[in-house]
VEXTI-390534 format. One record per residue (C-alpha): x, y, z; residue number from 1; residue in one letter. Coordinates in pm, 1 decimal, padded with zeros to 6 digits. Each point is the difference from the previous one (the first is absolute). Example, Ala and Ser with C-alpha at 12.3 -4.5 7.8 and 13.67 -1.06 7.14 Angstrom:
2
+----------+----------+----------+-----+---+
|        X |        Y |        Z |   k | r |
+----------+----------+----------+-----+---+
|  01230.0 | -00450.0 |  00780.0 |   1 | A |
|  00137.0 |  00344.0 | -00066.0 |   2 | S |
+----------+----------+----------+-----+---+
This chain:
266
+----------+----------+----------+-----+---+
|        X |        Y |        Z |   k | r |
+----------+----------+----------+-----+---+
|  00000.0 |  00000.0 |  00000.0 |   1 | X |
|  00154.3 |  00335.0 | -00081.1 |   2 | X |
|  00018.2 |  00246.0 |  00206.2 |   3 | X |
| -00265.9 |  00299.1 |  00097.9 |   4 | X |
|  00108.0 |  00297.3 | -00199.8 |   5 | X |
| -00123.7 |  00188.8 |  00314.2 |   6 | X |
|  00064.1 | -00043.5 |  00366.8 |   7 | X |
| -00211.1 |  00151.3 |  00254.2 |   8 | X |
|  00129.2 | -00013.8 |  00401.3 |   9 | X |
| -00178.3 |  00174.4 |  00304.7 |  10 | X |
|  00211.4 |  00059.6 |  00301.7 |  11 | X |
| -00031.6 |  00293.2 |  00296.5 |  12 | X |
| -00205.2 |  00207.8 | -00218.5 |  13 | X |
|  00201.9 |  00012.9 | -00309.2 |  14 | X |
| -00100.1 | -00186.4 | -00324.9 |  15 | X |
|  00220.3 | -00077.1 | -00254.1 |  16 | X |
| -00034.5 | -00064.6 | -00297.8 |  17 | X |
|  00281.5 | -00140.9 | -00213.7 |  18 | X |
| -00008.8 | -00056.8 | -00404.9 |  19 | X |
|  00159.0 | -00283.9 | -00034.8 |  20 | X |
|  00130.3 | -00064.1 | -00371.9 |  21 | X |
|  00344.6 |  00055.2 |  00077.1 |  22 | X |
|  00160.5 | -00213.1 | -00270.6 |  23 | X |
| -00191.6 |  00243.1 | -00230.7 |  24 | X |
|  00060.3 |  00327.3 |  00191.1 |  25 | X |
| -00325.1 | -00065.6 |  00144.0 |  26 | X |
| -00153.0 |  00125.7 | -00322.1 |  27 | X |
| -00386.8 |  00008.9 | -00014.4 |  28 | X |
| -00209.4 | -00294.8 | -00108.7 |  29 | X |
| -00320.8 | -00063.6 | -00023.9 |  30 | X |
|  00014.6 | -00228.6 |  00329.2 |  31 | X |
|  00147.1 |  00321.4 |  00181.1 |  32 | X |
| -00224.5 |  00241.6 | -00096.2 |  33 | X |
| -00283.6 | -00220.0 |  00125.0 |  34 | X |
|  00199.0 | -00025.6 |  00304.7 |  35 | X |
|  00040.4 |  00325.5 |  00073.1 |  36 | X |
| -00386.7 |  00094.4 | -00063.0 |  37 | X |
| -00069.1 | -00256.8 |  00233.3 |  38 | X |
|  00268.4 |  00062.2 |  00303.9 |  39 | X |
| -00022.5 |  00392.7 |  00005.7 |  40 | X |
| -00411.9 |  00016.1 |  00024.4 |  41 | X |
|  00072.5 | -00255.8 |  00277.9 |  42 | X |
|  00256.8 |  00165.3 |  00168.3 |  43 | X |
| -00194.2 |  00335.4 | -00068.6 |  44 | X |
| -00278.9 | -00118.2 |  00189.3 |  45 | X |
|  00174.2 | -00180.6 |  00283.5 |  46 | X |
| -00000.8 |  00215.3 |  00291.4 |  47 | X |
|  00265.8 | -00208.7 |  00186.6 |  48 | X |
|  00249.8 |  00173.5 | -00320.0 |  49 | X |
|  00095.7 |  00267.8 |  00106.4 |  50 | X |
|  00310.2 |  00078.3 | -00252.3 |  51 | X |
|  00054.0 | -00199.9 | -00311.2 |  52 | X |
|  00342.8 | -00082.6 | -00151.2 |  53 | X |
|  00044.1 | -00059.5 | -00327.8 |  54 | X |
|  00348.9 | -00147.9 | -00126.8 |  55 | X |
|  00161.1 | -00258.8 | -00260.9 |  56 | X |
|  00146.8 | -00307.7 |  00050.4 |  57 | X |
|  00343.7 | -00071.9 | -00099.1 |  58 | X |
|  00172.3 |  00287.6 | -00153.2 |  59 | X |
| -00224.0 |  00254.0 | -00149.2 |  60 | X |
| -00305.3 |  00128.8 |  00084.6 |  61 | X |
| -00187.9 | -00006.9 | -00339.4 |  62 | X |
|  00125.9 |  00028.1 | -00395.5 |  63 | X |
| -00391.8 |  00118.9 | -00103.6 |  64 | X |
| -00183.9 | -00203.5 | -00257.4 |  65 | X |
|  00132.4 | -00386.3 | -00113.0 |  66 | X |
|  00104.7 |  00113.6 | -00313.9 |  67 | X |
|  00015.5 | -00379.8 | -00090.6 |  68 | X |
| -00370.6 | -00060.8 |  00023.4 |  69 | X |
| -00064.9 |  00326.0 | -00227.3 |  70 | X |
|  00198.4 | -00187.6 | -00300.2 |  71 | X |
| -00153.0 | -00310.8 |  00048.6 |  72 | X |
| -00340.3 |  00169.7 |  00057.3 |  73 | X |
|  00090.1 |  00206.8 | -00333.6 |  74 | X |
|  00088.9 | -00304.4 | -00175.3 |  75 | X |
| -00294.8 | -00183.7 |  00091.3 |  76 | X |
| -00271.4 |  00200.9 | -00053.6 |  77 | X |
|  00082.6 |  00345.3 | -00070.1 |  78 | X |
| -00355.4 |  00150.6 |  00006.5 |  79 | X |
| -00105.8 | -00194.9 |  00354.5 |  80 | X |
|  00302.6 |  00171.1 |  00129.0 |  81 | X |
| -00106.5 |  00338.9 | -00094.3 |  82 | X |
| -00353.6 | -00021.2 |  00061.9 |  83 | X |
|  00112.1 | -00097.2 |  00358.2 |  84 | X |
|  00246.4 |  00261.5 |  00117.2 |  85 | X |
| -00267.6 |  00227.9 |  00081.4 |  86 | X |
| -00148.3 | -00252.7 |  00278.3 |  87 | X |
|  00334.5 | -00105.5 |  00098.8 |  88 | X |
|  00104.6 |  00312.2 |  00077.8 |  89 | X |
| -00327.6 |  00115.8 |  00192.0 |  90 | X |
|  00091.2 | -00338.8 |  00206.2 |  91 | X |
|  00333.1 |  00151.5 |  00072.1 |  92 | X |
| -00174.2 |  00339.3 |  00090.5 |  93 | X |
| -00220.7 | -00168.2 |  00264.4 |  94 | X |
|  00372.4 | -00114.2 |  00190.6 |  95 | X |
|  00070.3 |  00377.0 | -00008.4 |  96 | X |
| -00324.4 |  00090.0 |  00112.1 |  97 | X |
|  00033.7 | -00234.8 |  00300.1 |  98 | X |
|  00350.1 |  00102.0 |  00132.5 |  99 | X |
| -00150.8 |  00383.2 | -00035.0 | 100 | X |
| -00313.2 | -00013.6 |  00179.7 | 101 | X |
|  00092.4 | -00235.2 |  00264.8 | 102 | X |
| -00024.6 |  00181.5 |  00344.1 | 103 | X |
|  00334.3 | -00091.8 |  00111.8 | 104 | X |
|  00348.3 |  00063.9 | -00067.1 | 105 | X |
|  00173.7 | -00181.6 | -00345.2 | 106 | X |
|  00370.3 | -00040.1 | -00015.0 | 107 | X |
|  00218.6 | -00091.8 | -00314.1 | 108 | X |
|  00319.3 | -00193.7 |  00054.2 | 109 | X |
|  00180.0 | -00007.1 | -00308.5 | 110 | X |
|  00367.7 | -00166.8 | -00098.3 | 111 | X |
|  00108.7 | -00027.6 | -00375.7 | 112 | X |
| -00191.9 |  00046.9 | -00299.9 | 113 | X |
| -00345.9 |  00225.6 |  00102.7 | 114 | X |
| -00113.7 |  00033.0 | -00394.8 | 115 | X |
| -00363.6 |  00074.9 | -00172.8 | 116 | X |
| -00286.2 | -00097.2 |  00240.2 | 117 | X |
|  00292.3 | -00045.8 |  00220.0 | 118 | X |
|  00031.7 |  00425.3 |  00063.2 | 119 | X |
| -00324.3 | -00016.4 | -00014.4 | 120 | X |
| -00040.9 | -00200.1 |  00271.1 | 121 | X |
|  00217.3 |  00155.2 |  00224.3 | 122 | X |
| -00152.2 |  00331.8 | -00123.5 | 123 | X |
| -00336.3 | -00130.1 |  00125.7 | 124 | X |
|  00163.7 | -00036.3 |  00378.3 | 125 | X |
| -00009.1 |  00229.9 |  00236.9 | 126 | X |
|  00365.7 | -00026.7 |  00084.4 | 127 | X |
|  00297.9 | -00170.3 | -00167.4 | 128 | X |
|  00297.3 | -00111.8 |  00124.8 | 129 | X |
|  00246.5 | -00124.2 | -00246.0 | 130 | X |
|  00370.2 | -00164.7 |  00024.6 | 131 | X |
|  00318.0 |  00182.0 | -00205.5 | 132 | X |
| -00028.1 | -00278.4 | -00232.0 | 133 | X |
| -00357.9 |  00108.7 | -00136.7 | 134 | X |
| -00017.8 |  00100.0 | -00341.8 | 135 | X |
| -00330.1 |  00172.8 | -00141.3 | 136 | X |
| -00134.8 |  00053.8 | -00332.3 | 137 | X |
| -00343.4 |  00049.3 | -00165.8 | 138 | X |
|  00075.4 | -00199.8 | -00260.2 | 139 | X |
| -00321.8 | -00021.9 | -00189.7 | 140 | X |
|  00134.0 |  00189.8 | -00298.5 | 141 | X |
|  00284.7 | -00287.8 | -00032.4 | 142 | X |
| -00293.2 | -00246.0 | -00092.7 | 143 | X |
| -00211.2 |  00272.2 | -00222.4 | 144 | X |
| -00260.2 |  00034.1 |  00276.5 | 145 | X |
| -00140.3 |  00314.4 |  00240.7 | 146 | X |
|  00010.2 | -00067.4 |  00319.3 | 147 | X |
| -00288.5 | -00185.9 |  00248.8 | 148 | X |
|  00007.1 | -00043.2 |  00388.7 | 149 | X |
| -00022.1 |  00393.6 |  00037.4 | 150 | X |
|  00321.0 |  00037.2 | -00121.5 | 151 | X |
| -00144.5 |  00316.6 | -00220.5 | 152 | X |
| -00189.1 |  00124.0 |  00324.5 | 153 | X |
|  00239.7 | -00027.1 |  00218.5 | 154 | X |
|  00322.0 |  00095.3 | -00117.0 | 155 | X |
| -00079.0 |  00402.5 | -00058.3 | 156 | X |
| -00143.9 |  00009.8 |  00316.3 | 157 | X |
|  00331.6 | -00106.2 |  00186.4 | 158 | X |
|  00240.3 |  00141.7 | -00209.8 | 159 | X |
| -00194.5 |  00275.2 | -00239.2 | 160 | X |
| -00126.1 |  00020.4 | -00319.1 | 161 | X |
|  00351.7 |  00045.6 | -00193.7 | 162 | X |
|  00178.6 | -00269.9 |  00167.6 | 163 | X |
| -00255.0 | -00221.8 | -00033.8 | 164 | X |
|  00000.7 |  00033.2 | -00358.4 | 165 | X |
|  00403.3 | -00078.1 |  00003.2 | 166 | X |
| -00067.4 | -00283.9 |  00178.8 | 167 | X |
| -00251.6 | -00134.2 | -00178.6 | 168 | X |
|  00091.9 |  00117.0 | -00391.3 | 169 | X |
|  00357.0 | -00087.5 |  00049.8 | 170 | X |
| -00043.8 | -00354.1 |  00236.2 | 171 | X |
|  00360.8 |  00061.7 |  00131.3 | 172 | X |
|  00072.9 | -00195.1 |  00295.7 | 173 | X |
|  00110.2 |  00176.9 |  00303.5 | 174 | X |
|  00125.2 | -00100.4 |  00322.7 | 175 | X |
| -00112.7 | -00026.4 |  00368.6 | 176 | X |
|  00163.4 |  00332.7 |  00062.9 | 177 | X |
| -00146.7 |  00131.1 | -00258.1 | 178 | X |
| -00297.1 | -00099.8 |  00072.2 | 179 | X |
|  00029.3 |  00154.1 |  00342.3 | 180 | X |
|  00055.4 |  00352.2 | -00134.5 | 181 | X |
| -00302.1 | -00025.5 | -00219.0 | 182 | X |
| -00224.8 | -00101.8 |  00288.6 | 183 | X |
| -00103.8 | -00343.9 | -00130.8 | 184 | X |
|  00149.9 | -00152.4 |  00349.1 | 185 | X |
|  00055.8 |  00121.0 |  00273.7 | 186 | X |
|  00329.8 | -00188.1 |  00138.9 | 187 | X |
|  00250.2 | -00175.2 | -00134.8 | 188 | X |
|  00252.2 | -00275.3 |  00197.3 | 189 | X |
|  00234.6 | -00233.2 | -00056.2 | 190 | X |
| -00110.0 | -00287.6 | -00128.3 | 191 | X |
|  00110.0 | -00244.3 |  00314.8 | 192 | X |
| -00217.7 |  00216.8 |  00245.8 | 193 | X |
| -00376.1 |  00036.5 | -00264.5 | 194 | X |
| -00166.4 | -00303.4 |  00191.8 | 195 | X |
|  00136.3 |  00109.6 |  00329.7 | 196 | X |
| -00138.4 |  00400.4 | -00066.3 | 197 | X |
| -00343.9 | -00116.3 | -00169.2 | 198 | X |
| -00065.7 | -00183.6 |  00310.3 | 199 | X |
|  00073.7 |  00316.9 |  00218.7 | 200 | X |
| -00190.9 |  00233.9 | -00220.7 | 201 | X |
| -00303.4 | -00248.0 | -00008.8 | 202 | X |
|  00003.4 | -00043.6 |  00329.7 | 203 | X |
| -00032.4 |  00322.9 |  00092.3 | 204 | X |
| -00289.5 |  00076.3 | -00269.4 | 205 | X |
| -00151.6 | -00305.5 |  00151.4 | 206 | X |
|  00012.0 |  00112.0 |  00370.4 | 207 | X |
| -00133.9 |  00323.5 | -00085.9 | 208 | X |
| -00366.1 |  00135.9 |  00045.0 | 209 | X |
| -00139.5 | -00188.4 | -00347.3 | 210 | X |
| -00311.1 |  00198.7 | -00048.1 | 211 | X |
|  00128.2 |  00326.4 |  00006.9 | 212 | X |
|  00324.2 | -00111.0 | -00212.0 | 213 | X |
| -00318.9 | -00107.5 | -00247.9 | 214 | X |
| -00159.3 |  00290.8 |  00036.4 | 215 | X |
|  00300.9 |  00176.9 | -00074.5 | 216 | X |
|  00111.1 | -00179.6 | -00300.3 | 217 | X |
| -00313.8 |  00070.7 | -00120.4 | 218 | X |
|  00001.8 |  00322.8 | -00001.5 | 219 | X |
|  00334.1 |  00043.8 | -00101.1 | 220 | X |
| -00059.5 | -00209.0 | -00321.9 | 221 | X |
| -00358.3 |  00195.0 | -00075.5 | 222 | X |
|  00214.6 |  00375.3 |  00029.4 | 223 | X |
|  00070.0 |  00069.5 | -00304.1 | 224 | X |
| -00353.5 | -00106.8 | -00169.4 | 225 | X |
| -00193.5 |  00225.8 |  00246.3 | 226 | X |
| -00028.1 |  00411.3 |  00033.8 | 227 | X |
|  00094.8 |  00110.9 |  00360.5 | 228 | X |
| -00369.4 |  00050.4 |  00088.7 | 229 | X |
| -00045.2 | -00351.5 | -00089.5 | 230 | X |
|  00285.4 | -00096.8 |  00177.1 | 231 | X |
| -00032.0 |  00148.8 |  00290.1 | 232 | X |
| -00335.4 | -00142.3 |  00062.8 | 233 | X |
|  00128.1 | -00361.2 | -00060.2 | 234 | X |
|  00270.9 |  00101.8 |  00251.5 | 235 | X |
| -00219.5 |  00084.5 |  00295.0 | 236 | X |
| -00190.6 | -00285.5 | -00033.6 | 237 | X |
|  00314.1 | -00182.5 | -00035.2 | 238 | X |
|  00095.4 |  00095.9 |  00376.5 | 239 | X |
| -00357.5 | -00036.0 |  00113.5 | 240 | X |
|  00005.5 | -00393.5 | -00029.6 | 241 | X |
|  00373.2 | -00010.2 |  00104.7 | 242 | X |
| -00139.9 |  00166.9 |  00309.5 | 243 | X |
| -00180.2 | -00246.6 |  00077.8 | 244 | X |
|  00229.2 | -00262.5 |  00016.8 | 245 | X |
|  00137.8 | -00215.2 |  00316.8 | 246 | X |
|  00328.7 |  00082.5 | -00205.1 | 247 | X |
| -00034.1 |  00393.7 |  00054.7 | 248 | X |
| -00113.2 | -00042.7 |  00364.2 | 249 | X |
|  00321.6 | -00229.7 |  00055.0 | 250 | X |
|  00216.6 |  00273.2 | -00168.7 | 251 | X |
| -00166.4 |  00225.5 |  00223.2 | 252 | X |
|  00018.9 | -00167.9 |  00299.7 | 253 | X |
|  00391.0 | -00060.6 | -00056.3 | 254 | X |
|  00110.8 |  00366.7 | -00082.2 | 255 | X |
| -00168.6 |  00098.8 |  00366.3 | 256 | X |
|  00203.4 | -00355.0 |  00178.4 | 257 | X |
|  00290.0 |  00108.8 | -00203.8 | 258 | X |
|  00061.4 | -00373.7 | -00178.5 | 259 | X |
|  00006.0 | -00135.6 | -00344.5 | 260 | X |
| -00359.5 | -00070.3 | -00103.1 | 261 | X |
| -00156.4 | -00354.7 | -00057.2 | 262 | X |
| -00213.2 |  00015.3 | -00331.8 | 263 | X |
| -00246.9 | -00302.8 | -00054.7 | 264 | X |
| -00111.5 |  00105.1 | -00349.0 | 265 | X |
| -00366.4 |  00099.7 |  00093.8 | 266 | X |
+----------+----------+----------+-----+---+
């Protein structure tokens, strides 16, 4: 029997999700994708998650598409392939949709190749964390394609409009560095010490007050679609039902014994 092509592991509040192609640079198949639909509307609904880690197995995080499969879809059956790109990639979509409307914390993890859907996963996270070995590119113009998995989206809102474009037009690849100054991660560390500095940043996402992290994600992510007025409506509600939380009363309640607070995630 071959192996899953995703893994998915609960422990202390963090889930984990691993893709788990790693003779292929954990590119995407169709096994994965269904995976991945599956696992993050599960995790996204499991209140006992309360960050989610997503990594690859072996030694890169995720080369994008299985080019493979597109030439022997191609070859098949040309027009099946076409006719289903549009559905595949709406598939792919509702993965992105997951990891961005979860109410919890998502974390990328990301060693070697981090390529198509690859960026556009870790784009889709809320926070990246990426060893000195990573190496980044778009990619999809390499293959005569656009872009899917919010790459489009995405990309000029972390690193503007212009860059973007170079980014995208060009399909250079770039380092973890580099990738630092643009804002598409937000630490970089030697490759030895990733697993050891995931842990401690998804541990402390984990043992933080979930629903107002949620809350906050949310409206961080929903900023730049809404006018202020909008905004600031959504806001005060926002810290209405963090209010009422056993996770504000604990903060509370700690600031006044002067001690490090004890958040349950409700």
């Amino acid at each position: 029997m071959s192996e899953p092509h995703v893994l998915a592991e609960v422990s202390e509040g963090v889930g984990t999700i691993t893709l788990n192609r790693p003779a292929a640079l954990n590119a995407l198949s169709p096994e994965m994708l269904t995976a991945l639909v599956e696992i993050t509307g599960r995790f996204e609904r499991d209140a006992a998650v309360r960050c989610v880690v997503l990594r690859g197995a072996g030694d890169h995080f995720m080369a994008g598409g299985d080019v493979k499969r597109f030439h022997e879809a191609l070859t098949r059956d040309a027009a099946a392939y076409v006719a289903s790109t549009e559905l595949r990639v709406l598939t792919v979509h509702q993965v992105v949709a997951h990891l961005r409307r979860m109410p919890k914390p998502v974390l990328a993890s990301v060693q070697g190749a981090a390529a198509g859907f690859g960026l556009s996963l870790v784009m889709a996270c809320d926070l990246a964390i990426a060893a000195e070995d990573a190496v980044f590119t778009v990619a999809y113009r390499h293959v005569g394609l656009s872009g899917d998995g919010g790459a489009t989206y995405f990309l000029p809102r972390l690193v503007g409009e212009r860059r973007a474009l170079e980014l995208a037009l060009l399909a250079e690849r770039f380092d973890a560095r580099r990738a630092l100054e643009l804002g598409l991660v937000n630490r970089v560390v030697p490759r030895p010490r990733l697993a050891e500095e995931t842990a401690r940043l998804a541990r402390q996402l984990a043992d933080g007050p979930t629903v107002a992290l949620g809350i906050t994600k949310q409206l961080i992510r929903g900023a730049f679609d809404r006018t202020w007025d909008e905004h600031s409506h959504r806001e005060a509600e926002g810290m209405a039902r963090a209010a009422a939380t056993e996770d504000h009363r604990e903060g509370v309640q700690a600031f006044v014994e002067k001690r490090r607070p004890v958040f349950r995630g409700r």
